[in-house]
N, C-alpha and C positions, 0 to 999 in steps of 0.2 A: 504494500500500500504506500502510494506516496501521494501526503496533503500539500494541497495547493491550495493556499484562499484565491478566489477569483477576484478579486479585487484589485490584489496588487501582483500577483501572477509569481511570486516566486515559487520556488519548488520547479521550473519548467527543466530548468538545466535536470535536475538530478531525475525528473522524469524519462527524460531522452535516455541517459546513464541506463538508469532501471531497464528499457526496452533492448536497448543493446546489449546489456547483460541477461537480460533473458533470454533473447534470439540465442545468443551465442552458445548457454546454460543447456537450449532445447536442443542447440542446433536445427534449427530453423533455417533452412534452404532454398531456393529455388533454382531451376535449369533456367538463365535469360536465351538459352539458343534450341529455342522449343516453340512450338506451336502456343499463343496465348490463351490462358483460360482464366476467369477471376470470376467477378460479384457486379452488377446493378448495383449503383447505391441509389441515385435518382432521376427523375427522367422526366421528361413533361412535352409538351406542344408549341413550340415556338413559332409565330405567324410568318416571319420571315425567312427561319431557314428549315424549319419541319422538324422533325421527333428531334429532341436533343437525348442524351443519355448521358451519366456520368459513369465512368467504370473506374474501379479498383483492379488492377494487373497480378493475380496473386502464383501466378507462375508464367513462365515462359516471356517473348517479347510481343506486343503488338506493332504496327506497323500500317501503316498506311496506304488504304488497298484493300486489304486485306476482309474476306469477306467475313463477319460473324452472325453468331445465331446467340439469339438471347431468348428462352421460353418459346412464343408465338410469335418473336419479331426477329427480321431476315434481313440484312444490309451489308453496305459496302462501307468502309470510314474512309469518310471524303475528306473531313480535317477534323485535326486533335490540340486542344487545346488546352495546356497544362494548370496549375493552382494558382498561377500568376496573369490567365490572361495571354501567356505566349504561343506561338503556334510551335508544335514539334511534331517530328516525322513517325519518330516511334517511344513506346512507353516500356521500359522494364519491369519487372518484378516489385512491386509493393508502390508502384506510383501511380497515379489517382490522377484520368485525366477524362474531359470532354471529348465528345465525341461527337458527328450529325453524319447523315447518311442512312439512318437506320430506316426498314421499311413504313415500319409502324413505334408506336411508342410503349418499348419491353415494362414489365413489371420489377418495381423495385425488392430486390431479394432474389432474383432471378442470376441463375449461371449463364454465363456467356463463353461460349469455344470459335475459337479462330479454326476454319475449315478451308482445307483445298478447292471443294466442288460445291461452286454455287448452288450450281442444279439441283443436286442432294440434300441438300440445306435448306432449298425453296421446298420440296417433297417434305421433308421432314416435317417440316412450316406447318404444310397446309395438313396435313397425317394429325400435326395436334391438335389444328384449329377443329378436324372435322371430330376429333374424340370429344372435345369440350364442348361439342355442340349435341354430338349427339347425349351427352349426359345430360343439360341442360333442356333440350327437349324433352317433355315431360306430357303428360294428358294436359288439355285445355284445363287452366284455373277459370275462378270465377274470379269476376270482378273485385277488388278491394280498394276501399278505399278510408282514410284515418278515423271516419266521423262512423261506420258502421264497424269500424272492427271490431271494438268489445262485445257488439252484440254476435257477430257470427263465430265469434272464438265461446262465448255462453252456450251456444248451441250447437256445439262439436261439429264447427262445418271447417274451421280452420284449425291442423295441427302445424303447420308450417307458416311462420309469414315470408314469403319471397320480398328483395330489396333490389332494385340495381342504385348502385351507387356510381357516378360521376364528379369528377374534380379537377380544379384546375391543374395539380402538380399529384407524382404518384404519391409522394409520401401522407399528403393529403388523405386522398383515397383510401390507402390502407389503414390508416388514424381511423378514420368516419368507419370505414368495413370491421374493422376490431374492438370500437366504441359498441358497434349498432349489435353484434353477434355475442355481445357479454350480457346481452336484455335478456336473453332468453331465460324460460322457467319453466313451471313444470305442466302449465296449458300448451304454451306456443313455444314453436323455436322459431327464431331469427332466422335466418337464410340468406346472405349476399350471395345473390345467383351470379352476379355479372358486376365487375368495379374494374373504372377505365377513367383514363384520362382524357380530357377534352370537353364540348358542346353534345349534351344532350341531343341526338339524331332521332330520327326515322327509325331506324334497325333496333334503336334502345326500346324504343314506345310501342315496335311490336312483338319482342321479347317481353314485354311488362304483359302487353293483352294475351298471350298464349302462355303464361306462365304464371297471371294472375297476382303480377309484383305491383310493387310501387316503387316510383323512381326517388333519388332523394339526390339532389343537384347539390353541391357544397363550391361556391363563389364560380359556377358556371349556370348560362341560363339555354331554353331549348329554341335552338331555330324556327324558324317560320314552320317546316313541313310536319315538325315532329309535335309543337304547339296544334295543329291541325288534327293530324293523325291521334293524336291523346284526347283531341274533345272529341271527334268521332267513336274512336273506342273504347270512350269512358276512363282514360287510365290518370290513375293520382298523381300526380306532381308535385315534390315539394322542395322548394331552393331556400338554401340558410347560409349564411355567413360568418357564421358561431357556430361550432361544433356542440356547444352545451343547449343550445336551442332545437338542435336536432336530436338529439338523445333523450330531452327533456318532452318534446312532443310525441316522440312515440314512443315512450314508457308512459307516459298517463295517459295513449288509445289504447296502450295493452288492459293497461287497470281501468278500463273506459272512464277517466276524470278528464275525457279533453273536452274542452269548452272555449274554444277562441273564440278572443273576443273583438279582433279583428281580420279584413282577408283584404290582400290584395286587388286592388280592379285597376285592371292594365288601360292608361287613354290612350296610349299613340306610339308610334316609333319618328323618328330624324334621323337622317343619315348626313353626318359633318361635311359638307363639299370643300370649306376652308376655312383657314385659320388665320385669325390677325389678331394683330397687338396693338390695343390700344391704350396712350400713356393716361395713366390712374386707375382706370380700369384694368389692367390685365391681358388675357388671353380671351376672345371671343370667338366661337365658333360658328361660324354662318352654315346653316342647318337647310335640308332641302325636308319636308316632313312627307314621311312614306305612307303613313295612311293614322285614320283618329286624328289626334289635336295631340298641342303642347298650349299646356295648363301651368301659366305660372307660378300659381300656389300649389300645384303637386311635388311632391318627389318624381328624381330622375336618377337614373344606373347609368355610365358609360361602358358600355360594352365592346371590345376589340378583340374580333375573331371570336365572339361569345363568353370570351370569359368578362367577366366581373371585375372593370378596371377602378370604376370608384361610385359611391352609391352616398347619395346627401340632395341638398336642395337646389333649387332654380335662383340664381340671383336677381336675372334680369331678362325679360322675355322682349326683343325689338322687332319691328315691321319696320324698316330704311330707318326715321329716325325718332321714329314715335315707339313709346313703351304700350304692351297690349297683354291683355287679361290672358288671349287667348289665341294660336295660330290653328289653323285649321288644316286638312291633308291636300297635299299637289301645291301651298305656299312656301316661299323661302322664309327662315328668320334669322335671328340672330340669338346666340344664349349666353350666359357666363354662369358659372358656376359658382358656390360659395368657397374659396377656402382651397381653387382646385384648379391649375394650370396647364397639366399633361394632356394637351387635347391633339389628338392627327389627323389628317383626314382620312377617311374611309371607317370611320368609329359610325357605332350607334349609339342613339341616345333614349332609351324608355323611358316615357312618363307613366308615372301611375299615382292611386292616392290610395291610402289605407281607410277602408271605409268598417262604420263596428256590424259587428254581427249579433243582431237581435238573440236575445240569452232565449 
């Protein structure tokens, strides 16, 4: 054991010490002129360059090129980026670097192996995608949703409750999927069928209808198709940005005590065409409004590639140079935000207003 107060960070020398004498104590080895194989640590969706993943090298060298396979995800490493931000070619035994190129976005915890043959590796791929599905395919459930479930778990129609979980970053995910599967008791068990990074899709909302889940979104929101496709097939939806918020609402529809006493009613979307800076005021985002209104006394989300970049109020709602209560859909505006600067273009902007729910 070696104590370090974090505060003033001493102890870190003789930490380092401790590690290299235990390596050496274990002898703790690795071959750097081997094939690489290590650990996922993290991994998420980046709008600009696609799946990022970070890897841990816990034998052998990686190398750039080089095709790997991590779990369900299949790629080439286009460029590697070490703990500093610098780009390097290849990573040795016990070094921790970025990675992009991957096909899709691996699971944090997941082994990744450096392979000669693409081809193989793509077979592979798709050999687990199809086992994961076929277990997951299951008999048609029935609908569920948070406000009926104590009564149908009373009446022994549910022994399982199905989840998909979605989030912006895996570690996220996996948090929220290990929060939500520790509720279980001795009516209902939990179940995260399906936990993934990124925007709530299509494919999620019909996995939920043939499986009888509910989706639980954590700082991501659902596209236009899969918003559709969930009011067609009745499927629950529920986005939080407080992990304790999530946990806390569906342990009290297990012990049926939910009672919200507010919901969400979504007015409008904006899509930001441009951005300008003006002095005193800030950053203004000139807004083209995709359908509904922008409601200056509502709350708004900015959304960027769906995920959930900041969520507060409307500072100031413009029509050229008049202030206005309210912009209506197929109008340009202008908006500023409270407290909130990072606007780009091609963001969305949701208005909604938290309306109460009669008890």
């Amino acid at each position: 054991i070696c104590p370090i107060p974090a505060k003033t960070g001493m102890g870190i020398d003789n930490l380092l010490d401790m590690v290299v004498l235990t390596a050496e104590m274990r002898e703790l080895k690795a071959n750097p002129n081997r094939s690489a194989h290590g650990a996922v640590i993290e991994a998420r969706l980046d709008k600009g360059r696609g799946p990022v993943a970070t890897l841990l090298v816990q034998n052998g060298t990686l190398k750039q090129g080089d095709v790997i396979i991590a779990g369900t995800a299949v790629g080439r490493v286009r460029a590697m980026t070490n703990h500093k931000g610098q780009k390097v070619t290849e990573a040795g035994p016990s070094v921790p670097v970025e990675i992009i190129g991957m096909g899709e976005v691996p699971g944090a915890g997941d082994d990744f192996h450096a392979v000669a043959d693409e081809r193989m590796a793509r077979e592979l791929v798709e050999q687990r995608k199809q086992e994961n599905k076929d277990r997951l395919n299951g008999p048609v459930g029935q609908k569920v949703t948070l406000e009926d479930l104590f009564s149908q778990i009373q009446q022994g129609e549910i022994k399982d409750l199905n989840i998909i979980v979605k989030a912006d970053v895996q570690g996220s995910a996996e948090a929220v999927k290990a929060s939500l599967e520790k509720l279980s008791n001795e009516e209902v068990r939990v179940r995260v069928i399906h936990c993934a990074v990124g925007a709530i899709n299509e494919s999620d909302v019909m996995l939920a209808g043939t499986s009888g889940a509910i989706i639980v979104g954590f700082n991501v929101r659902p596209d236009n198709n899969a918003k559709d496709t969930a009011a067609r097939n009745k499927v629950d939806m529920r986005m939080y940005r407080v992990i304790y918020d999530c946990i806390e609402e569906i342990q009290t529809a297990m012990k049926g005590m939910l009672a919200p006493k507010f919901k969400e009613v979504e007015l409008g979307q904006a899509e930001v065409r441009s951005v300008f800076r003006i002095t005193g005021v800030g950053m203004v985002a000139g807004c083209y409004v995709l359908d509904g209104k922008m409601q200056r006394n509502a709350q708004m989300r900015l959304l960027r590639d769906n995920i959930v970049i900041y969520d507060g109020a409307i500072a100031s709602l413009q029509r050229f140079k008049d202030s206005v209560k309210e912009v209506a859909a197929g109008y340009e505006c202008g908006i500023t935000f409270e407290k909130f600067q990072d606007i780009k273009e091609g963001d969305i902007i949701e208005c909604f207003v938290m309306e109460e729910v009669k008890q």
